[in-house]
VOLO-12470 format. One record per residue (C-alpha): x, y, z. Coordinates in steps of 0.001 Angstrom, whole numbers, padded with zeros to 6 digits, always signed. Layout:
VOLO-12470
XYZ ...
This chain:
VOLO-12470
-053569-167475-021398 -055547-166686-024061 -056741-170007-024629 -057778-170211-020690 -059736-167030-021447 -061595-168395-024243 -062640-171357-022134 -063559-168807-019120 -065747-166919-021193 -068160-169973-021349 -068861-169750-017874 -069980-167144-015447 -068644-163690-017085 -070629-162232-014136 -067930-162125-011554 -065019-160037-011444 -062054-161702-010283 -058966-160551-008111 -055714-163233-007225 -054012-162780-004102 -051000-164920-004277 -047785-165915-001759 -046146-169409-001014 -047909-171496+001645 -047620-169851+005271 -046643-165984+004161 -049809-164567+005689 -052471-164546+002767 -055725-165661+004578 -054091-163426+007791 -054101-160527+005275 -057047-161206+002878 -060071-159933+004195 -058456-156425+004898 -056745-156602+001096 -060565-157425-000094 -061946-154582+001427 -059572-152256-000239 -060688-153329-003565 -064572-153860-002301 -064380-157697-002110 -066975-159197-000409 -065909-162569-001466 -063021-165072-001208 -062355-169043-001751 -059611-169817+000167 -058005-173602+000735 -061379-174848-000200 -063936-172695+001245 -065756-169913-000457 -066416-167130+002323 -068955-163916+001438 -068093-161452+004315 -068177-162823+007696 -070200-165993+006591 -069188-169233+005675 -071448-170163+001949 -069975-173710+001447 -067172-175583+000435 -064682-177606+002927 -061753-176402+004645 -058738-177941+003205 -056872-177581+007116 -059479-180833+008085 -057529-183135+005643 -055594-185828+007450 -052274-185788+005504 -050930-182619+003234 -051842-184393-000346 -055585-184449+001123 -055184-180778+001764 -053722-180045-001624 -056667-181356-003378 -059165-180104-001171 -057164-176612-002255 -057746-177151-005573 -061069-178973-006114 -060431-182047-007017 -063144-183777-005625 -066610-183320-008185 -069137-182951-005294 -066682-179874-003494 -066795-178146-006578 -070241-178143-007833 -071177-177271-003954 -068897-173988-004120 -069980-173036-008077 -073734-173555-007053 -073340-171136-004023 -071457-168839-006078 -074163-168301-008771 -077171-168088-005483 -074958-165640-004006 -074796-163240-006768 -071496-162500-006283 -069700-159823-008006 -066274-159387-007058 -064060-162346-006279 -060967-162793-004478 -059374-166340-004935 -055908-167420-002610 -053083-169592-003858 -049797-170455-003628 -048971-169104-007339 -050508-167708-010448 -051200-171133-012270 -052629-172674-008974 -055079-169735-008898 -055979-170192-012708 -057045-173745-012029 -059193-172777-008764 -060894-170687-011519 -061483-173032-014612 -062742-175562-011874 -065347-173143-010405 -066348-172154-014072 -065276-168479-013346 -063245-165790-015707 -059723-165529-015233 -058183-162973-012604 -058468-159342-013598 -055447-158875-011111 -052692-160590-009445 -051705-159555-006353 -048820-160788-004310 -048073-161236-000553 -044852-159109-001195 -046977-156306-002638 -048369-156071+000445 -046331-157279+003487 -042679-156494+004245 -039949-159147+004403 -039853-159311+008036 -043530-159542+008462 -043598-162373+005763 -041072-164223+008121 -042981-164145+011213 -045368-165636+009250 -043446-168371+008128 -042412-168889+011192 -045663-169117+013057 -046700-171935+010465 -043448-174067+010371 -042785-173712+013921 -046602-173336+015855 -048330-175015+013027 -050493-171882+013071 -053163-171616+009869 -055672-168700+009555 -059235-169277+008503 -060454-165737+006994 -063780-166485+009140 -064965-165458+012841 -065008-168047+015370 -068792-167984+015553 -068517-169624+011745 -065078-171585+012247 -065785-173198+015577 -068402-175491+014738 -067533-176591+011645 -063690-177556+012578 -063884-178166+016458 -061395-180109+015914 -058729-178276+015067 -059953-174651+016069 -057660-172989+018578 -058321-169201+019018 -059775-165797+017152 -057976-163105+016483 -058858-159510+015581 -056394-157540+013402 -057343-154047+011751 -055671-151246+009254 -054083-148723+010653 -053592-145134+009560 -050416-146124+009011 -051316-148987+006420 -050232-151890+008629 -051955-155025+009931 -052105-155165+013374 -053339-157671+015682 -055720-155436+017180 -057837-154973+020851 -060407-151788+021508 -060661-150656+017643 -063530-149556+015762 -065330-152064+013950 -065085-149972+010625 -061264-150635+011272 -061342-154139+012510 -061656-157954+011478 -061682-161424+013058 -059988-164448+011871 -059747-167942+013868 -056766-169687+013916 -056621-173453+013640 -053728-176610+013843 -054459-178917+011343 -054142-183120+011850 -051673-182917+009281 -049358-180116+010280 -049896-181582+013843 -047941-185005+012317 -045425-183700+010498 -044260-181380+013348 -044359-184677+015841 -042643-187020+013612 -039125-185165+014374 -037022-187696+016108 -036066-186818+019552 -032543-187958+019007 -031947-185354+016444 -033800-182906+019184 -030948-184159+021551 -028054-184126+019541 -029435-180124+018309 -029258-179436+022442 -026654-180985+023266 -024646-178972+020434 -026397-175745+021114 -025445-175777+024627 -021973-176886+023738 -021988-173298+021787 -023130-170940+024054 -020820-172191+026470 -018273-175378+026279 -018012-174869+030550 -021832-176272+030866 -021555-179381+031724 -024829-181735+030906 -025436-184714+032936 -028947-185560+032003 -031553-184627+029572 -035096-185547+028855 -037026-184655+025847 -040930-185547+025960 -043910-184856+023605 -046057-182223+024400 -049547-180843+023121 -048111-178993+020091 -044474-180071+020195 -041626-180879+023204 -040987-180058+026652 -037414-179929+027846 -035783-181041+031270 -031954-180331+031153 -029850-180866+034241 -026535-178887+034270 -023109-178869+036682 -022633-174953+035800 -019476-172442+036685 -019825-170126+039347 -021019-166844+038370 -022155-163648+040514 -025197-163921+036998 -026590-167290+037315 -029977-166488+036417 -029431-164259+033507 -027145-166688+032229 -029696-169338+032452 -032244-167594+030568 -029730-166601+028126 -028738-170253+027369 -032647-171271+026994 -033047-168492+024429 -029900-169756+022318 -030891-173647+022360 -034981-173087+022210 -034148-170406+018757 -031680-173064+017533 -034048-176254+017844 -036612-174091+016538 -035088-173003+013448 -032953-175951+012567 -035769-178737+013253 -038853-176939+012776 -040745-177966+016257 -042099-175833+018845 -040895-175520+022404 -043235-175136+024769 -041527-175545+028164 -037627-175537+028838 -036902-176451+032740 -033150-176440+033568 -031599-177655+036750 -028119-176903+038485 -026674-179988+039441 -023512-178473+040909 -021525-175248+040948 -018347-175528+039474 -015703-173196+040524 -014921-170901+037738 -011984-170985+035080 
């Protein structure tokens, strides 16, 4: 460390620097903009993009990539002419105070030799900030939704990725210290972010086999209840992952419906969690009424 501090100190001693850190898909860039006011941030490079306050300076958003290596190095700053872009609009800026996302401590160390700026003063991490549970609806919105966060309105976002933009969000702080995905709060209180669905999240997600999809249904529904009979299902591609059609010869039961919706809960949380695809739409059909046990 001491030896990446020396070779800091040749560059821009001018900006104070601050590390958020958390694995890939905890809720950092959700998070960040509320963590950077806290410690009166007005800047933060995150996945590849350097972003002063509500604007977008320069840099290029590592969620356009068309496989995850692409996005890795977009991350990091491989590429000469994305670096020099960001460290010139850094020094025009003026900035100050710095807040730089990453996956880890060393990843964060490199963003900052590469954009010729000190070391962090601080490391912060998503668990400082965020409670398990919270961290693993996060996780679960990325691996399962393919959900990413620019820290940007949608009035910067949209143009620049129309792509891949989907939706803004507004989240604020609340007395109680928690982010909240907020409505009719005050602005002093309040921030938008955009979310987005990268190409390459987009093809790992779709490039789950629909046997394995089958054989996770067809097992699932075997669990919740060995008396459901299956006699034909279809599994078919949808816009961010699969659409289900089950047909069913069911037992007789004064609860039909409730049981229904109970066995759609059970499968869609089990294909969910054990294949990592979204389910949009589950239609089931009775077949035929068997008479009960």
């Amino acid at each position: 460390m001491d030896l990446i501090n020396e070779i800091a100190g040749l560059f821009n001693q001018n900006i104070t620097v601050y590390a958020f850190v958390g694995q890939s898909g905890t809720g950092k860039s959700f998070r960040s903009k509320i963590l950077a006011r806290k410690y009166k941030i007005h800047a933060i490079i995150d996945d590849g993009l350097l972003i002063q306050d509500d604007k977008i300076l320069a840099g290029t958003s590592a969620k356009m990539a068309e496989n995850y290596m692409g996005a890795v190095r977009a991350a990091l700053f491989d590429d000469k002419n994305h670096r020099d872009d960001v460290v010139k609009a850094l020094k025009k800026a003026h900035i100050k105070r710095l807040m730089i996302l990453g996956t880890s401590e060393k990843m964060v160390n490199k963003i900052a030799i590469r954009l010729q700026i000190p070391q962090p003063l601080k490391y912060i991490h998503i668990e400082d900030i965020a409670t398990k549970e919270e961290i693993e609806k996060a996780v679960r919105s990325r691996n399962i939704e393919g959900k990413h966060v620019i820290p940007a309105p949608a009035s910067e976002v949209k143009n620049k990725t129309s792509k891949i933009f989907k939706d803004a969000i507004k989240v604020f702080w609340s007395k109680e210290k928690k982010v909240k995905e907020a409505t009719d709060i005050s602005d002093s209180n309040q921030v938008e972010k955009s979310i987005v669905t990268p190409k390459f999240s987009m093809k790992i997600r779709l490039e789950i086999s629909q046997a394995v999809i089958c054989k996770i249904v067809n097992d699932s529904v075997r669990e919740f209840n060995e008396s459901i009979h299956i006699k034909k299902l279809q599994v078919k591609t949808a816009t961010r992952g699969y659409k289900l059609n089950l047909t069913v010869d069911i037992p007789q039961s004064t609860q039909i419906a409730e049981q229904i919706d109970s066995m759609k809960k059970f499968v869609t949380d089990n294909v969910e969690k054990l294949s990592g695809v979204l389910i949009e739409d589950f239609n089931v059909l009775i077949d035929k009424m068997m008479p009960a046990a």
